[in-house]
N, C-alpha and C positions, 0 to 999 in steps of 0.2 A: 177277696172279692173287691168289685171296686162299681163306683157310679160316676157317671161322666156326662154332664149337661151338655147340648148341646144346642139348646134354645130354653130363656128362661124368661121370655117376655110372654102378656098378657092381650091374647086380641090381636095384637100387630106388631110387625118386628121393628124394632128403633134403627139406629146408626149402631148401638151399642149390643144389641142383645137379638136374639132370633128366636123365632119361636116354639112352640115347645117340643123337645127329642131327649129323651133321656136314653143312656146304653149300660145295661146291666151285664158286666165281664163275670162272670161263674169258676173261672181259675181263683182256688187250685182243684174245685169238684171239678169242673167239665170245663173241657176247649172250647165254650162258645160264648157268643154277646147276644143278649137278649134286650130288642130294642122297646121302649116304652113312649108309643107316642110318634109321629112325624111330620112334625110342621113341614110348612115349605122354608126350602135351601136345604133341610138337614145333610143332604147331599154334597153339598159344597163346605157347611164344619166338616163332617168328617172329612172330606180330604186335608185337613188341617191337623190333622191327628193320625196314631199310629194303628187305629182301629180300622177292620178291613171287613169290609160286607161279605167274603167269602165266610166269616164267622160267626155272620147273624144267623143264627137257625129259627129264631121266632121274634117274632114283631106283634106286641101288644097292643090292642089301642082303647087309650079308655073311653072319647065318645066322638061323635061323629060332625064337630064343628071344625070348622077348616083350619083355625093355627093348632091345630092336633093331627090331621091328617092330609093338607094337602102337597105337601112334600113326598109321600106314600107311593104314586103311579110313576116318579122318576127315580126315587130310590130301586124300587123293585125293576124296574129294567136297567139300571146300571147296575146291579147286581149280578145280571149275566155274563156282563164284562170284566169285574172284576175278584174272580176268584169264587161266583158260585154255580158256574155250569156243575147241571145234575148235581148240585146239593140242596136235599129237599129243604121246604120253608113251611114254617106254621105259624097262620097269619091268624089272630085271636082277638074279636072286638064283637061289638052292640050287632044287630043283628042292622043287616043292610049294606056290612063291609065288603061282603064277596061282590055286591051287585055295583059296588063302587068300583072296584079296581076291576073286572068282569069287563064294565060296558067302557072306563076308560082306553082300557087293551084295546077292546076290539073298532071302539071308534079313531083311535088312532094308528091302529095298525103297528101293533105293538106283541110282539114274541118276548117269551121268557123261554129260558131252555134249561130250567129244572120246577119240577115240579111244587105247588102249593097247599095244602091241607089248609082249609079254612074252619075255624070255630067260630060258631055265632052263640054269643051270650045273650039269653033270654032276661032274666031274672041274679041268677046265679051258675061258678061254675068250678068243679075241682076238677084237679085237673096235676098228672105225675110225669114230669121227665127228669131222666137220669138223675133219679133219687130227690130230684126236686120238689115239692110239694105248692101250690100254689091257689091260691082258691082269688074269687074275683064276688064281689059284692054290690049291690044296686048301692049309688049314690043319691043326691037328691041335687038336680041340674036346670030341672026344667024339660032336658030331654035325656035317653037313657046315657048313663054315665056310671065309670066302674074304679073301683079301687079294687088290686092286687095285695095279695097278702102273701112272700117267698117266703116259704121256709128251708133252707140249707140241709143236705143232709146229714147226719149223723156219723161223724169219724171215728174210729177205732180207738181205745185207749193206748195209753204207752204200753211198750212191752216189758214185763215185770223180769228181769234180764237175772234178778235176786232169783226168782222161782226159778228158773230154765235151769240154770245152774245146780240146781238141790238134786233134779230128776240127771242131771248128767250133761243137760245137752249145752254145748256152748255154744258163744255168738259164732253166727254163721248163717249161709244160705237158707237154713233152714226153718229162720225166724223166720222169712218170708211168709212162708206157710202158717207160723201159728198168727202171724199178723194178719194174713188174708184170708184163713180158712176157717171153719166154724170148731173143727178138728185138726190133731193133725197126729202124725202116729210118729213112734221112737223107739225104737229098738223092741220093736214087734205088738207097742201098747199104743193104746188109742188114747188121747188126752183130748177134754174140753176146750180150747184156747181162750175162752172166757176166764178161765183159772190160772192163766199168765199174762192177762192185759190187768190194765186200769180200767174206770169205767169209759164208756163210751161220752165224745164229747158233741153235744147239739151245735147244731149249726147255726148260722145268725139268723135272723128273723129280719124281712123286710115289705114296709110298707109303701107303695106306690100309689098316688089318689090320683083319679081325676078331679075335673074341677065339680064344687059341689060347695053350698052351704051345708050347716053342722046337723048330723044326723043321725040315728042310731049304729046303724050299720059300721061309722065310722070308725069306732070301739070294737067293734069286732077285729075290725083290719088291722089296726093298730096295735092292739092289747100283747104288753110287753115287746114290741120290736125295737131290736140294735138299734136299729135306722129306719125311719119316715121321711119320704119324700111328699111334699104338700104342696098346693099351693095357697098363695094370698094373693089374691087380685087386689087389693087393699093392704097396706101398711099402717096407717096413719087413719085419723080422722073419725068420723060418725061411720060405726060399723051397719049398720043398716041400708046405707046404700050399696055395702059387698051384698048382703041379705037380700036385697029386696030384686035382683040382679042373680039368685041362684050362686052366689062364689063367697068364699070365706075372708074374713076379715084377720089381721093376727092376733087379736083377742080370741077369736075363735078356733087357732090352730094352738095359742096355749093354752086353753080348756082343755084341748081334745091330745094335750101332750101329756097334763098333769091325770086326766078319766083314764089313759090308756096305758100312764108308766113307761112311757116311750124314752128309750134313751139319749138317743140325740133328733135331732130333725134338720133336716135340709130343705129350708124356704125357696118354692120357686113360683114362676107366673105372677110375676108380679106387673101389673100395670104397666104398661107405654109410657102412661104418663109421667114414671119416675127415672130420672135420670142414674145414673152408676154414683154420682156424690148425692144424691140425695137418700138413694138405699144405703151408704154407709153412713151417713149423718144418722138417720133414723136407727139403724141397727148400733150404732155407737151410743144413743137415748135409752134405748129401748135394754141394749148390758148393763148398762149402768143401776136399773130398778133391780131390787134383791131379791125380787120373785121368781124374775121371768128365765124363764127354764132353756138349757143349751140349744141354741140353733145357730144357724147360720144362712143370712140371705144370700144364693147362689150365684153366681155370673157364667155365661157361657166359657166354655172349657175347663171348668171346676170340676176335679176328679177328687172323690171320696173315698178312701181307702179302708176295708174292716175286714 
């Protein structure tokens, strides 16, 4: 699986940075990108990348201010051009989102020619495709705002190639079957295939936040995931003016790294106000302290690989 920024600025896009688009790649589970978030231009990064709208099959959104979504009503019509005629889409945000992209279409006079499943998120929501698991969680914004929580599916164990061999059967086509099937039969007997794998192995766990000061909930989303994606509107300085502004500070994304056990995290939305040397000056201070726990502050086209 892979994550791929595609705006990592806070509020406003600079010369350096666009605002906020995340694309979560599902290979090697499933052939699709799942988009998180779309500021305005996201449309023009991606064409900068190898990533194709015909492969988004669902678009996240965590809340309903504009460097999150107003990139959304042009992406979704260039999408019929490029690779998703009649490929359905599942558009999943706060409740209000249909009625956004709804009256855009239709005041602009604007055709899609594959169809939309809209989900509006009230409070909370779970939520299964292809084996994916995902739940979405109230943050604290000021207005309604959501943190996702993927969880991966579940792979098969190795095939135990020792066993197969004891019962007679050699490597051959017909591992297929005890790798894929719950059974599978040999020479007129029905065997378990649980009793020729290893155990099954979990899949990564990931956390995607909207913007939010620190809250309970956030623990939830987070607790033991591979990878955290977060933001800091703040880096630097008196965290209370992140606080007092509904956004988190990075004192308060490694609180909520060390409560959650999270293993890495990926810093984004960070302020306009700081330039690309001044995020490495600070993130180079900031390694340097023997507490503070693996992250990395993001830049547009920074792909994370797990």
């Amino acid at each position: 699986m892979e994550i791929t920024f595609f705006g990592t600025s806070a509020g406003l896009p600079t010369k350096e940075r666009n605002t906020q688009a995340i694309a979560l790649n599902l290979e090697p589970y499933s052939n699709s990108i799942w988009l998180f978030d779309v500021g305005e231009g996201t449309q023009h990064q991606i064409l900068h990348h190898s990533i194709k709208l015909g492969k988004v099959d669902h678009i996240f959104i965590t809340h309903m201010h504009g460097d999150h979504i107003f990139g959304l009503p042009g992406l979704l019509t260039s999408r019929s051009f490029q690779g998703g005629e009649g490929k359905p889409l599942t558009l999943v945000g706060p409740k209000g989102i249909k009625a956004f992209i709804e009256t855009v279409l239709r005041l602009s006079e604007s055709r899609l020619n594959y169809p939309i499943t809209y989900i509006e998120i009230e409070d909370h929501l779970s939520y299964q495709s292809n084996g994916f698991s995902l739940e979405a969680h109230m943050l604290n914004h000021g207005i309604p705002s959501f943190g996702y929580r993927i969880e991966a599916p579940y792979t098969s164990g190795k095939i135990d190639v020792a066993a197969l061999k004891q019962i007679g059967l050699e490597p051959g086509p017909k591992y297929q079957d005890v790798k894929n099937n719950e059974t599978f039969e040999y020479k007129g007997i029905i065997y378990n295939s649980n009793d020729f794998k290893g155990d099954a192995i979990k899949g990564p766990v990931v956390a995607i936040f909207g913007d939010t000061m620190p809250c309970a909930n956030e623990v939830i989303i987070a607790k033991n995931a591979d990878v955290m994606v977060h933001e800091s509107t703040y880096i630097e300085g008196d965290k209370s003016l992140a606080n007092n502004y509904h956004h988190s500070h990075i004192e308060d994304v490694f609180k909520l790294i060390e409560a959650a056990n999270v293993e890495y995290s990926l810093i984004t939305h960070m302020s306009n106000r700081y330039t690309l040397e001044e995020i490495e000056s600070i993130s180079n201070h900031l390694k340097s302290q023997p507490t503070t726990p693996p992250f990395k502050f993001v830049k547009d086209f920074d792909t994370w690989s797990f």
